[in-house]
C-alpha positions as CSV (number, residue, x, y, z in Angstrom):
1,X,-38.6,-57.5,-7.5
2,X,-35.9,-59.1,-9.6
3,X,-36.6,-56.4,-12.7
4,X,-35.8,-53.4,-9.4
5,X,-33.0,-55.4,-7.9
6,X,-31.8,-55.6,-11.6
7,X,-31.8,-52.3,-12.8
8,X,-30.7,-51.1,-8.9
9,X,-27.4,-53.0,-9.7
10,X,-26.7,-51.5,-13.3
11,X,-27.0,-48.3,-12.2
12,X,-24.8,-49.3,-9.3
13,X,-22.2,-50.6,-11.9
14,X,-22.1,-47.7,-13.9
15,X,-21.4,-45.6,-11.4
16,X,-18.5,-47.1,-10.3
17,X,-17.7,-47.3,-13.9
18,X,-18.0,-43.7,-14.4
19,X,-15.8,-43.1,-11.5
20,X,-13.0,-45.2,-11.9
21,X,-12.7,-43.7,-15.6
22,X,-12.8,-40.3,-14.3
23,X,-10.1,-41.3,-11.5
24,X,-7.8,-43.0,-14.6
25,X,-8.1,-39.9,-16.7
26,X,-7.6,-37.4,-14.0
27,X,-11.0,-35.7,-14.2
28,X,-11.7,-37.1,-10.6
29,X,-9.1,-35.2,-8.9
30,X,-9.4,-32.0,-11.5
31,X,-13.4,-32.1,-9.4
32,X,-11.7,-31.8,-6.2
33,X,-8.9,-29.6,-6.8
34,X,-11.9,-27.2,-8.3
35,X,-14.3,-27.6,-5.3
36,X,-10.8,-26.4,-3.2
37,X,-9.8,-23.9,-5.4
38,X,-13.1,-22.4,-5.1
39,X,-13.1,-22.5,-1.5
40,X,-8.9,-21.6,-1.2
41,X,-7.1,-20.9,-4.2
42,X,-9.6,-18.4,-5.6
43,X,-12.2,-18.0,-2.9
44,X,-9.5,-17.2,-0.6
45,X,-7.3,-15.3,-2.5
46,X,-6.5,-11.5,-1.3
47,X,-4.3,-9.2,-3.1
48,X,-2.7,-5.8,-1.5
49,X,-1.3,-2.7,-3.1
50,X,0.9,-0.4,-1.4
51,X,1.2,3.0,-3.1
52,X,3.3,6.4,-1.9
53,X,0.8,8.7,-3.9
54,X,3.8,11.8,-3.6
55,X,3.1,15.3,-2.2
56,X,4.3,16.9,-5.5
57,X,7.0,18.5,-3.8
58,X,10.4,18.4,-1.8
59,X,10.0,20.7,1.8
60,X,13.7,20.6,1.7
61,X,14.4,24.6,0.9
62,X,11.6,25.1,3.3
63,X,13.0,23.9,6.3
64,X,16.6,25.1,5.3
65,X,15.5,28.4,4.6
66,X,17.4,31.1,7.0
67,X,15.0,34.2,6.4
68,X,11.7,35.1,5.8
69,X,11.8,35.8,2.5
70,X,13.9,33.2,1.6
71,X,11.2,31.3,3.6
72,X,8.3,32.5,1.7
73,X,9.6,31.8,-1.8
74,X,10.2,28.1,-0.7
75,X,7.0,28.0,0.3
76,X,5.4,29.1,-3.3
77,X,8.0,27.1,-5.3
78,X,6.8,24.1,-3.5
79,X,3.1,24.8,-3.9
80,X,3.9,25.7,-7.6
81,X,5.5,22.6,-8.5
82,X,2.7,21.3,-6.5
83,X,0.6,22.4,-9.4
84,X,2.9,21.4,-12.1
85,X,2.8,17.7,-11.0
86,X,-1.1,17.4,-11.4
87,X,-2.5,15.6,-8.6
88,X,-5.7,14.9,-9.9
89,X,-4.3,13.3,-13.3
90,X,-1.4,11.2,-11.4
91,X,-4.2,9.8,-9.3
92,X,-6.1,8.8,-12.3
93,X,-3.1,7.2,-13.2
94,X,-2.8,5.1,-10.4
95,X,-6.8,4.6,-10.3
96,X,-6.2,2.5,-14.0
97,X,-3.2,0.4,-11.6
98,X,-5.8,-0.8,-9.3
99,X,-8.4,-1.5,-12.2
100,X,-6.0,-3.9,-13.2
101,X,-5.0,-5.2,-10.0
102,X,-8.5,-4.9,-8.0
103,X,-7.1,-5.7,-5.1
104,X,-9.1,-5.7,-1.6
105,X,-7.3,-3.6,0.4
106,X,-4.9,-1.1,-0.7
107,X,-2.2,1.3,1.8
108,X,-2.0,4.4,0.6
109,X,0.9,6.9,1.9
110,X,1.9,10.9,1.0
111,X,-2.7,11.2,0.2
112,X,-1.9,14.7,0.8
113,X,-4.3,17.9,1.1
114,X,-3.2,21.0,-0.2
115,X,-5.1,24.4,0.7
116,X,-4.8,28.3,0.4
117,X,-5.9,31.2,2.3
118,X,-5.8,34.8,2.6
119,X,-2.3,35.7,3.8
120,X,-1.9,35.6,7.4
121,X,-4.6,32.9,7.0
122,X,-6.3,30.5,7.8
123,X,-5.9,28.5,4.9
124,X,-9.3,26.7,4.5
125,X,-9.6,26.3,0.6
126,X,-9.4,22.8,-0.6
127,X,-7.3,22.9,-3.7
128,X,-5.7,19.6,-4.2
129,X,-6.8,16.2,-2.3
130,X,-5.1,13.0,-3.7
131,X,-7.2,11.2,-1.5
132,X,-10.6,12.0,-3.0
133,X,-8.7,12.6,-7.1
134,X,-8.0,8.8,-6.6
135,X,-11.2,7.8,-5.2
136,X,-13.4,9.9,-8.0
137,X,-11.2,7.9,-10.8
138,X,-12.1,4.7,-9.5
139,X,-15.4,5.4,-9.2
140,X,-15.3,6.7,-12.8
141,X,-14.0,3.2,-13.5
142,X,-16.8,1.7,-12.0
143,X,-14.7,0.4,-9.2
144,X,-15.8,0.7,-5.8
145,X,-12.9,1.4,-2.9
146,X,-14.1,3.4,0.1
147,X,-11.6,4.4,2.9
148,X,-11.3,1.7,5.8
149,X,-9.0,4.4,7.9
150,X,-7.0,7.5,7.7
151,X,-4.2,9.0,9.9
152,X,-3.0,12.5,9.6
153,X,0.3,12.9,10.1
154,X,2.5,16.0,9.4
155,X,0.4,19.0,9.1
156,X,1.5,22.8,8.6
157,X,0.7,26.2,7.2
158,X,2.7,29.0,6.3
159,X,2.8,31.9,4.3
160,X,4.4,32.5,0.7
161,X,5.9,34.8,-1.5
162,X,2.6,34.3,-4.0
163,X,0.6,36.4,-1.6
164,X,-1.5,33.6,0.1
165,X,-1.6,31.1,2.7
166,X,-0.6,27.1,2.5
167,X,-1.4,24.6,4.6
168,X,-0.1,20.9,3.9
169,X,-1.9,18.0,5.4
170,X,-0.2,14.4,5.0
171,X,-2.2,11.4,5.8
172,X,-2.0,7.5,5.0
173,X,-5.2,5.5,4.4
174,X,-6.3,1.9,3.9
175,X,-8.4,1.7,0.4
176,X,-11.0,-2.0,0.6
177,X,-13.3,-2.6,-1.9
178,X,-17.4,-2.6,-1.1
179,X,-18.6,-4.6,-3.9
180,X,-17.9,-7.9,-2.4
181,X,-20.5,-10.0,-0.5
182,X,-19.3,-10.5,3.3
183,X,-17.9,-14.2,2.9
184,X,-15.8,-12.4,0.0
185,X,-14.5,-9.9,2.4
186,X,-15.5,-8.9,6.3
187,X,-13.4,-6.3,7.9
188,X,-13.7,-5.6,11.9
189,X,-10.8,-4.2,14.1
190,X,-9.8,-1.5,13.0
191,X,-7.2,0.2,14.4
192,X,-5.3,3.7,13.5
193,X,-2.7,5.2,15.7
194,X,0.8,7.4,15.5
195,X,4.3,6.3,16.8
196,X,5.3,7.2,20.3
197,X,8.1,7.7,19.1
198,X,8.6,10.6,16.4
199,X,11.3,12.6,14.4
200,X,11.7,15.9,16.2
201,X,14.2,18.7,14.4
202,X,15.2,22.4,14.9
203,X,14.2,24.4,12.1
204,X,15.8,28.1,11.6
205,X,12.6,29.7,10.5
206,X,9.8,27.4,12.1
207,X,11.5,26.7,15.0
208,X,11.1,23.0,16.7
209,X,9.3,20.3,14.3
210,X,8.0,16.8,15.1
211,X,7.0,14.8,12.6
212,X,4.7,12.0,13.0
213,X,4.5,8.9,11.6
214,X,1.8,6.2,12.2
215,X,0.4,2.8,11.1
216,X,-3.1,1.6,10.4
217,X,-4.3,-2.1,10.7
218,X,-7.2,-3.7,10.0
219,X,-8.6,-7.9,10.3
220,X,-9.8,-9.0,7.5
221,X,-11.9,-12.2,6.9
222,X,-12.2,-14.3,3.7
223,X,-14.3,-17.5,3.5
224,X,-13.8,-18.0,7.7
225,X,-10.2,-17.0,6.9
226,X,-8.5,-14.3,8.8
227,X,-5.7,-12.6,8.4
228,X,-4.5,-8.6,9.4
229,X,-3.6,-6.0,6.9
230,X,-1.1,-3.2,8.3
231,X,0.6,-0.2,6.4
232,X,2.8,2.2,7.3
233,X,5.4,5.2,6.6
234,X,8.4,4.8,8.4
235,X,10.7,7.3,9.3
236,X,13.1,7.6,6.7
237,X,15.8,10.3,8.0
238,X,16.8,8.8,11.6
239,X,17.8,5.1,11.4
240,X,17.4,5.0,15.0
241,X,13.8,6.1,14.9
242,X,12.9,4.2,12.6
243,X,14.2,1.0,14.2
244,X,11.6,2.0,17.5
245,X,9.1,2.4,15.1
246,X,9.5,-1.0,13.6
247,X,9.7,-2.4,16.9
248,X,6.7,-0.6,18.0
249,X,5.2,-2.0,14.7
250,X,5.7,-5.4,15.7
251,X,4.8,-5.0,19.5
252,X,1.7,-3.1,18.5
253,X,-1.0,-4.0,15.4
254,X,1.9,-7.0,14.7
255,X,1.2,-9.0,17.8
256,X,-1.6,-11.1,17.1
257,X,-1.5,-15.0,16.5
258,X,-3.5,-14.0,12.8
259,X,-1.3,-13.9,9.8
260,X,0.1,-10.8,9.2
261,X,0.7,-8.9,6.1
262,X,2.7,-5.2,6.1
263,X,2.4,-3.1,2.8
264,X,3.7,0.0,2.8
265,X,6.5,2.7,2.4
266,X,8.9,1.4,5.1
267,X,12.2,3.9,4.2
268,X,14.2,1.2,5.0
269,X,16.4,0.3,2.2
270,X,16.1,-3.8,2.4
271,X,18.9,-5.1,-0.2
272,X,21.8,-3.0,2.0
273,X,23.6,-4.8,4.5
274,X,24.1,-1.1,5.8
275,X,22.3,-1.0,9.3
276,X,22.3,2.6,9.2
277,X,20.0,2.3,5.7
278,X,17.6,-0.8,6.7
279,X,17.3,-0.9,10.6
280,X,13.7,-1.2,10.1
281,X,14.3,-4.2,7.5
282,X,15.8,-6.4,9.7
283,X,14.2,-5.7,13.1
284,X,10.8,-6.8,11.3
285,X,12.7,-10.0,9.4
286,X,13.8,-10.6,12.7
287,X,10.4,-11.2,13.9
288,X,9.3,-14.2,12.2
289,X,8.4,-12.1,8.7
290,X,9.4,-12.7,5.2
291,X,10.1,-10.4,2.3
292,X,7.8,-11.6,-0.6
293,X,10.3,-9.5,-3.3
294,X,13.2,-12.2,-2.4
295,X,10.6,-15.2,-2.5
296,X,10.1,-14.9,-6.2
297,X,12.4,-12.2,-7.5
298,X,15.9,-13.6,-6.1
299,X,18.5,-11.7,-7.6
300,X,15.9,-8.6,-8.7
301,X,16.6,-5.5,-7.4
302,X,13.1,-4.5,-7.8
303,X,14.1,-0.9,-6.4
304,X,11.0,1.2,-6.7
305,X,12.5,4.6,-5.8
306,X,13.2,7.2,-6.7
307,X,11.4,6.9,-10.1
308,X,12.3,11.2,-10.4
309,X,14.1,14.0,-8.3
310,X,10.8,16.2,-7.6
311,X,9.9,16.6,-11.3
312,X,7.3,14.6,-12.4
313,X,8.0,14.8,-15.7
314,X,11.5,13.8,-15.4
315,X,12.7,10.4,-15.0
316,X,16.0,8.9,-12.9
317,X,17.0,5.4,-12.2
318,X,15.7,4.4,-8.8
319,X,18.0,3.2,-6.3
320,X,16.4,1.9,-3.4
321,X,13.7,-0.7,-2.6
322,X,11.6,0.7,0.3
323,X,8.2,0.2,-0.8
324,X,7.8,-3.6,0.6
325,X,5.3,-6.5,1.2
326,X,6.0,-8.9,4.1
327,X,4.5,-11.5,5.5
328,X,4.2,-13.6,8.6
329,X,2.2,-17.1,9.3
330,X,0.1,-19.6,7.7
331,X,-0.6,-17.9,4.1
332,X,0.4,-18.8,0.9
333,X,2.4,-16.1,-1.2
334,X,0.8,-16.5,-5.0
335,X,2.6,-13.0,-6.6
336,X,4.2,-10.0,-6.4
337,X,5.2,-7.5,-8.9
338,X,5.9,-3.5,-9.2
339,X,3.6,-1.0,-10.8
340,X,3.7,2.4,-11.8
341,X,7.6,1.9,-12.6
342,X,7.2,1.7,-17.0
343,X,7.2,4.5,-19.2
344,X,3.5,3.1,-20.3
345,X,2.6,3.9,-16.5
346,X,3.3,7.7,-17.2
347,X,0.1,9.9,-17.9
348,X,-1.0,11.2,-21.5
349,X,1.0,14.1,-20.7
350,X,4.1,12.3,-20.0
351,X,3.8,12.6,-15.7
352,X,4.8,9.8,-13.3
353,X,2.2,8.7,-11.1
354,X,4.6,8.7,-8.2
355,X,7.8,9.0,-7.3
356,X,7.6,5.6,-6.5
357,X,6.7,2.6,-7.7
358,X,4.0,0.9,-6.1
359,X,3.8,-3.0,-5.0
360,X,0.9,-5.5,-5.6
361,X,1.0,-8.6,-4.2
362,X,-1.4,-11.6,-3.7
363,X,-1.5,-14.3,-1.0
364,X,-4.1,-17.7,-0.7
365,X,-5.3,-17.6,2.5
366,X,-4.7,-21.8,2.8
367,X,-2.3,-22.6,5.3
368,X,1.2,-22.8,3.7
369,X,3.2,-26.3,2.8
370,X,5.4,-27.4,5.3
């Protein structure tokens, strides 16, 4: 009995040994900050791209255009410079940014659909989908992203001077990933739905336009943490409408006691103390979010826009910063940085992924320091 009581008490001792040697040296608190970065820091990490994938075109000349003809050959020159900036290849481009990133949810604006058809139509011929270019590079990556949502938004046809039909189909998307186990990831609500409140313009050939714009949300669980991921594409020629669609933004997939993180193309030029440039800007500021750009890039421009003036293979200075991340309640903001915006970013045959630059960002899930 002795011998047990003995050996009972040695082993006692040299465990308190052992851990008041790792407590002097720091390894005891290195063990706990691991089991809680496993559980927060990297466990609960999520990181969000926003990327304006470009039409390939400017619709400008289109909807100036007085007469038919002049019409028609605004309709081919955009479709041929459609062409010329190679959807496909661009999105292969931006396929290698998320390999790098692999983020877990992704905003996608401008993943357009372009199609021909007889003239006179209808125009029912698939020949360029950004959405699906993108999605067949990352799966030749080996990544795997599947669409969570997609809104349509403006969508028209017309005839051309080259003889055929075009139809144009704009949509946004949210991109997740569907290799990670449900504790990694667990998505549920989601929502898709346009403005109420929409661009509407006279045009001389096509007569009355609306435009619609929309947002996408979805709730997003990682490790028993939720949070809500939202992107948009706000209006960016009527600061007015734009600063109801903000406001409907926050009164709409906003409104919910989760934290909240928006990234997307907002058209709202954030640096500008102009309200006529960043209605948008403040109204959602205004509403208990913060820009993660300023957080960490104080004194950075970080303008992602425009990166070129409709040619892909041309390059400008950009002037604005309207592709944004914000944020609202208890996450932590880890990073943020552009992509897409270095000459190393351009294709093998020298072509911009975008006219913007997109924005990755990465947040911990642990509630933020006081």
């Amino acid at each position: 009995m002795k011998t047990h009581m003995k050996k009972l008490m040695l082993r006692t001792f040299l465990v308190l040994c052992i851990v008041a040697l790792l407590s002097s040296t720091g390894f005891a608190r290195f063990a706990d900050d691991d089991r809680d970065s496993s559980d927060n820091a990297r466990g609960r990490q999520v990181t969000v791209i926003t990327r304006n994938m470009y039409l390939g075109t400017d619709f400008g000349p289109i909807l100036a255009a007085t007469s038919f003809p002049e019409f028609a050959n605004a309709v081919a020159a955009a479709y041929t410079q459609v062409q010329q900036s190679d959807i496909p290849q661009r999105a292969a481009a931006i396929a290698k940014e998320i390999d790098s990133a692999r983020p877990e949810l992704i905003g996608l604006q401008e993943a357009s659909i372009w199609r021909t058809g007889p003239f006179g139509g209808p125009a029912t011929t698939v020949t360029f989908d950004a959405l699906q270019s993108l999605l067949d590079a990352l799966a030749a990556r080996g990544l795997h992203y599947a669409p969570v949502a997609i809104i349509t938004e403006f969508e028209a046809e017309a005839p051309s001077a080259l003889g055929i039909n075009i139809r144009f189909t704009d949509r946004d998307v949210v991109l997740a990933r569907t290799d990670l186990n449900t504790s990694e990831l667990k998505l549920s609500n989601i929502q898709a739905q346009h403005f109420t409140t929409n661009l509407m313009f006279i045009t001389p050939i096509l007569g009355p336009l609306t435009i619609p714009r929309g947002w996408i949300s979805v709730d997003g669980k990682i490790r028993g943490k939720s949070f809500r991921f939202v992107t948009t594409h706000l209006e960016s020629f009527h600061p007015g409408i734009q600063a109801v669609q903000a406001s409907e933004l926050i009164q709409g997939p906003c409104n919910t006691p989760l934290p909240v993180i928006i990234a997307g193309d907002l058209n709202t030029d954030s640096p500008t103390g102009n309200p006529t440039q960043n209605a948008g800007y403040r109204i959602i500021l205004s509403s208990g979010f913060s820009d993660l750009w300023t957080l960490f890039h104080e004194g950075e421009s970080g303008n992602t826009w425009p990166l070129h003036l409709g040619d892909s293979s041309t390059s400008t200075i950009p002037t604005q910063r309207i592709d944004l991340v914000l944020f609202r309640g208890n996450v932590r903001p880890e990073e943020i940085k552009l992509i897409g915006n270095r000459r190393s970013a351009r294709t093998p045959e020298g072509l911009w992924p975008s006219d913007h630059a997109g924005v990755v960002a990465s947040f911990n899930l642990k509630r933020r320091p006081n």
